[in-house]
C-alpha positions in Angstrom: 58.4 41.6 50.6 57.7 37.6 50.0 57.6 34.8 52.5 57.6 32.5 49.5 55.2 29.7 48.6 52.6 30.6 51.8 48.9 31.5 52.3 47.2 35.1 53.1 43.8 37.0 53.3 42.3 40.2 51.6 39.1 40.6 49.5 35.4 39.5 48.6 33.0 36.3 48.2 33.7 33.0 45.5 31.1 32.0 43.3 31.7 29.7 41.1 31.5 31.0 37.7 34.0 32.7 35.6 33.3 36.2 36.3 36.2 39.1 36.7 37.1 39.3 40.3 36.1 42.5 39.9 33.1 42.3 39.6 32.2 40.4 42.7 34.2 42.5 45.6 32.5 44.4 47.9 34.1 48.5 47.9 35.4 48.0 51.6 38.0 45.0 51.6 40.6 43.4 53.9 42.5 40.3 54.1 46.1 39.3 55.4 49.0 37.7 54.7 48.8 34.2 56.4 52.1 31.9 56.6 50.9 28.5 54.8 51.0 26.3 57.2 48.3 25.5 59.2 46.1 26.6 56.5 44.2 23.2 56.7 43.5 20.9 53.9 40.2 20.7 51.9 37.3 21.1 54.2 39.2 22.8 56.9 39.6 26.5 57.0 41.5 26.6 61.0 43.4 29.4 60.1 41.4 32.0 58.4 38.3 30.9 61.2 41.4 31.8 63.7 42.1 35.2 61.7 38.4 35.9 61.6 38.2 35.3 64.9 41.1 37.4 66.1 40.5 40.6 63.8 36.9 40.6 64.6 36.1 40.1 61.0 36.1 37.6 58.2 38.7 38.8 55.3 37.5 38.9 52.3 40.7 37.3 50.3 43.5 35.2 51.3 47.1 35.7 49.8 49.6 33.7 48.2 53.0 34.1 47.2 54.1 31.7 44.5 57.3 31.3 42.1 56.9 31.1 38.5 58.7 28.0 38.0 56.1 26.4 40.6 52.2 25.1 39.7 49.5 26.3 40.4 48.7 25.7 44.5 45.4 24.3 44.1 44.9 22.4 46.8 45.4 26.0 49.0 43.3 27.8 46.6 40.3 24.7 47.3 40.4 25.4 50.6 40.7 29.5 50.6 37.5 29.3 48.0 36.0 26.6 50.5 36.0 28.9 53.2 34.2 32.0 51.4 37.5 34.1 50.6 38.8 35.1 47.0 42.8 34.0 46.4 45.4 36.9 45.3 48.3 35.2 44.0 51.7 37.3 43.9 53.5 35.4 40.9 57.5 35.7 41.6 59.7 35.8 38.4 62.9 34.6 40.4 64.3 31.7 42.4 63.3 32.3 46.1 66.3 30.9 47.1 68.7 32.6 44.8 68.8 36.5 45.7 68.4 39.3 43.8 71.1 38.9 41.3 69.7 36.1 39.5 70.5 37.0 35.2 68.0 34.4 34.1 64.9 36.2 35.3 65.9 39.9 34.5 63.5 41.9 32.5 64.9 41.2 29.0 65.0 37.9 29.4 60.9 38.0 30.4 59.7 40.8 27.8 61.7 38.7 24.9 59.6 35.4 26.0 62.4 33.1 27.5 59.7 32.5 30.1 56.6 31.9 27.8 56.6 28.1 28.5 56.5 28.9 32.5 53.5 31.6 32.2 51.2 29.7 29.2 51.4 26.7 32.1 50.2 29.1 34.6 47.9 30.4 32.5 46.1 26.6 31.5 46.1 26.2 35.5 44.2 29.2 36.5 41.9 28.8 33.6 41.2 25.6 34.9 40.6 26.2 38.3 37.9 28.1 37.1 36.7 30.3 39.8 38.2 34.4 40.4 41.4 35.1 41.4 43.2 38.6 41.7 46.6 37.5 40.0 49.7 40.2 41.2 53.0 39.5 38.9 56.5 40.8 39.5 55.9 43.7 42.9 57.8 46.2 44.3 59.8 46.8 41.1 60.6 50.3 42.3 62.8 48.7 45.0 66.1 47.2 44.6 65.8 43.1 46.2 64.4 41.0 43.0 65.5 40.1 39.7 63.5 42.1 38.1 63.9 45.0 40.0 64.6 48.8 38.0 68.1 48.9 37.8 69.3 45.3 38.5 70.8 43.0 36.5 70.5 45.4 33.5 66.6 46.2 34.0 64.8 49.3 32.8 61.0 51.0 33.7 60.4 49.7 29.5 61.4 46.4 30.0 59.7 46.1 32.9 56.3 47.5 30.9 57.1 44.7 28.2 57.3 42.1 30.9 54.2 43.0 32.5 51.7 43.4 28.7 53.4 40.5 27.7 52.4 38.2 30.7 49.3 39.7 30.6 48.4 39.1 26.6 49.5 35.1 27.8 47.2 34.9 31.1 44.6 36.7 30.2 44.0 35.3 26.9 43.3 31.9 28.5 42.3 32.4 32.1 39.1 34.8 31.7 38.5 34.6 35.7 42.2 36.4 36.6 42.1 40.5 37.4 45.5 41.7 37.5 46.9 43.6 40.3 50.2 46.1 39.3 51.7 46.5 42.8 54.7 48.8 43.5 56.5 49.4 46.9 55.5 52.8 48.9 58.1 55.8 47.8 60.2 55.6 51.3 64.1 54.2 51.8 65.6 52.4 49.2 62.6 53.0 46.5 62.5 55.2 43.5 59.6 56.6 41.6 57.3 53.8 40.3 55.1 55.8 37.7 57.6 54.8 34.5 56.6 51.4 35.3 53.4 51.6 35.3 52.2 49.0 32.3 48.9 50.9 31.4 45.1 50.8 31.8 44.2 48.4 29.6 46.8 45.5 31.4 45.9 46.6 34.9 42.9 46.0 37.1 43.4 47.2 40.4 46.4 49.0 41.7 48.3 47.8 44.2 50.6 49.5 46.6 53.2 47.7 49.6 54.4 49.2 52.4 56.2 48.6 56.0 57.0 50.4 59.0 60.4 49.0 59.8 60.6 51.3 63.1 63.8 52.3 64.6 66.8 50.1 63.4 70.2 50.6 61.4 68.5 51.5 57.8 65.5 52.5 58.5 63.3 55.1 60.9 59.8 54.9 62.5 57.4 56.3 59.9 54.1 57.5 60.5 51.5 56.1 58.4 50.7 59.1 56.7 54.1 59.8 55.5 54.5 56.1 54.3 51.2 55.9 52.6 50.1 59.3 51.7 51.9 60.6 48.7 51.8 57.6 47.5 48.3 57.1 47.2 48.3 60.3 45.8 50.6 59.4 42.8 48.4 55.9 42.5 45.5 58.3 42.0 47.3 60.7 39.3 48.2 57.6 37.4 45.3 55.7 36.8 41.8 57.3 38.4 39.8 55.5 37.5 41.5 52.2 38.9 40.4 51.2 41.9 43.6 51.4 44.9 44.8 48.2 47.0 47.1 48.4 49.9 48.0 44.6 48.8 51.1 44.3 51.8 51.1 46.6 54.9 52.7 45.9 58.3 54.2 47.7 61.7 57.2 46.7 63.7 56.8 47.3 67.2 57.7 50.9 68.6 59.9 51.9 71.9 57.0 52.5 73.3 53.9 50.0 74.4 51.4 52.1 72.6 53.0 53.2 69.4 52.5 50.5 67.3 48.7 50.7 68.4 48.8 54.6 67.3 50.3 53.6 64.2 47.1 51.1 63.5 44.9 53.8 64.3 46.7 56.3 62.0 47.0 53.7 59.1 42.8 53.1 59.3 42.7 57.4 59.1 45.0 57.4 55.9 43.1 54.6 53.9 40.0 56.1 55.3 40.7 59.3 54.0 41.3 58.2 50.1 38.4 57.3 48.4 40.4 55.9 46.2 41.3 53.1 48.4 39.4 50.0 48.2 41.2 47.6 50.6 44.3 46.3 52.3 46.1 43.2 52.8 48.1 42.9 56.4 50.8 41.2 56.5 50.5 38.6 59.3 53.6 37.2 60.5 57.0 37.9 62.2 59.2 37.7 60.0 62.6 40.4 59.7 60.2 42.4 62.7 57.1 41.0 64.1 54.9 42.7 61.6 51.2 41.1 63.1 48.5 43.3 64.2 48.4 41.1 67.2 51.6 41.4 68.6 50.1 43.4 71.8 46.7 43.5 73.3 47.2 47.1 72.3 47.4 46.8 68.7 44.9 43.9 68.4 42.7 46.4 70.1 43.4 49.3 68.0 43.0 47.0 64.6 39.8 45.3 65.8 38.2 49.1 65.8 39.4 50.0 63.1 38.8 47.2 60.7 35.0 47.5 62.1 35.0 51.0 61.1 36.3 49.9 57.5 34.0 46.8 56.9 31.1 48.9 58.3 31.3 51.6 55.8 
């Protein structure tokens, strides 16, 4: 999913220096996706104080989606670091405007460097900015909605591997203070098998893994948390082992009846909770194509607030 250019929340404490991202996040994360406005300007942190407030919780890292063809959003990142909270960027290769069907960003024309100029700028940003960020390029490549999605416009699981090492030699070779999240979509409708995509160990920091309960509506049925999540997780863990797991976009609809989204929240906590594998989760927090916030009923707000204090407290 992408809500283009807008703020969120997930992971662990700033500091200043140039350290990995990595090495300064607590095991037991959380953060959600925020939409950008009413983020505040520099000195003002209203609306992750109002998500701290609400979850029962301060998140750890706030979220933004970006475009590649855009700067880097420092003036958000100023104020996400001014308030305590770590940025994860997802960078889009597309037009966020455009569609899926967009030739100029498929996969060929990334891994052959049409986009170098775009990523070496990105790369001189975040080096400047200095301070860690958790950097998530191209996601959900296992579904069938972006450019440079398996099987669009052309694009194959190699490409896609050639895409990803080659943004990575660019970023990381300037920008010492990005970790790199690889971040496919949940195996459920309209996904395929993400493990051919997978870029490697040595271009991948944390894995990363989306996924949404649509509920009942033409396309899609309610899901369980477990079934969503579950084998997934599993593959994640076959993949890469010793990589530590990221549940970088979650979210429930609401359910035909009052309590089910609540039961979902509650199951979701179980599943992550089970995996020690899993390190953290971003919510997505906003109604968008379904009103995905944990808030959306006293019920669910109540069942989230217990369980993130379960999470945070372990």
């Amino acid at each position: 999913m992408s809500a283009g250019t807008a703020a969120a929340a997930l992971f662990g404490a700033c500091s200043a220096d140039q350290r990995s991202p990595s090495s300064l996040l607590p095991q037991s994360l959380w953060g959600c996706f925020l939409p950008v406005t009413g983020l505040g300007n520099a000195g003002s942190t209203t609306a992750i104080d109002r998500l701290a407030k609400l979850a029962g919780g301060k998140p750890n890292v706030a979220h933004l989606y970006a475009s590649m063809n855009d700067h880097l959003p420092t003036a958000a990142l100023d104020v996400i670091r001014g308030s305590g909270v770590t940025p994860l960027i997802t960078l889009e290769p597309w037009n966020p405007q455009a569609g899926h069907n967009q030739l100029e960003f498929a996969l060929k024309s990334l891994s052959s460097g049409q986009h170098d100029a775009a990523l070496h700028r990105w790369a001189s940003q975040l080096a400047v900015w200095k301070h860690p960020v958790l950097l998530r390029f191209a996601q959900e490549m296992n579904g069938s909605w972006y450019p440079w999605s398996i099987g669009v416009n052309g694009n194959s699981a190699a490409e896609y591997r050639t895409a990803w090492q080659r943004m990575h030699a660019i970023i990381s070779d300037a920008a010492t203070n990005v970790s790199f999240v690889w971040a496919p979509n949940a195996i459920t409708e309209g996904t395929t098998d993400f493990t051919s995509c997978y870029p490697g160990h040595q271009f991948v920091d944390y894995l990363g893994l989306d996924g949404y309960n649509w509920g009942s509506i033409p396309g899609h049925q309610w899901q369980s948390a477990h079934k969503l999540f579950s084998n997934s997780i599993a593959t994640l863990d076959r993949l890469a082992s010793g990589l530590p797991i990221l549940i970088t976009e979650v979210g429930c609809a609401e359910g035909n009846r009052p309590e089910q989204k609540a039961q979902w929240i509650r199951d979701f906590f179980s599943v992550i909770e089970a995996s020690d594998r899993v390190s953290g989760f971003v919510w997505f927090q906003m109604d968008k194509e379904r009103d995905w916030r944990f808030n959306s009923s006293r019920a669910s707000t109540t069942a989230f607030r217990e369980g993130l204090s379960r999470w945070t407290a372990r």
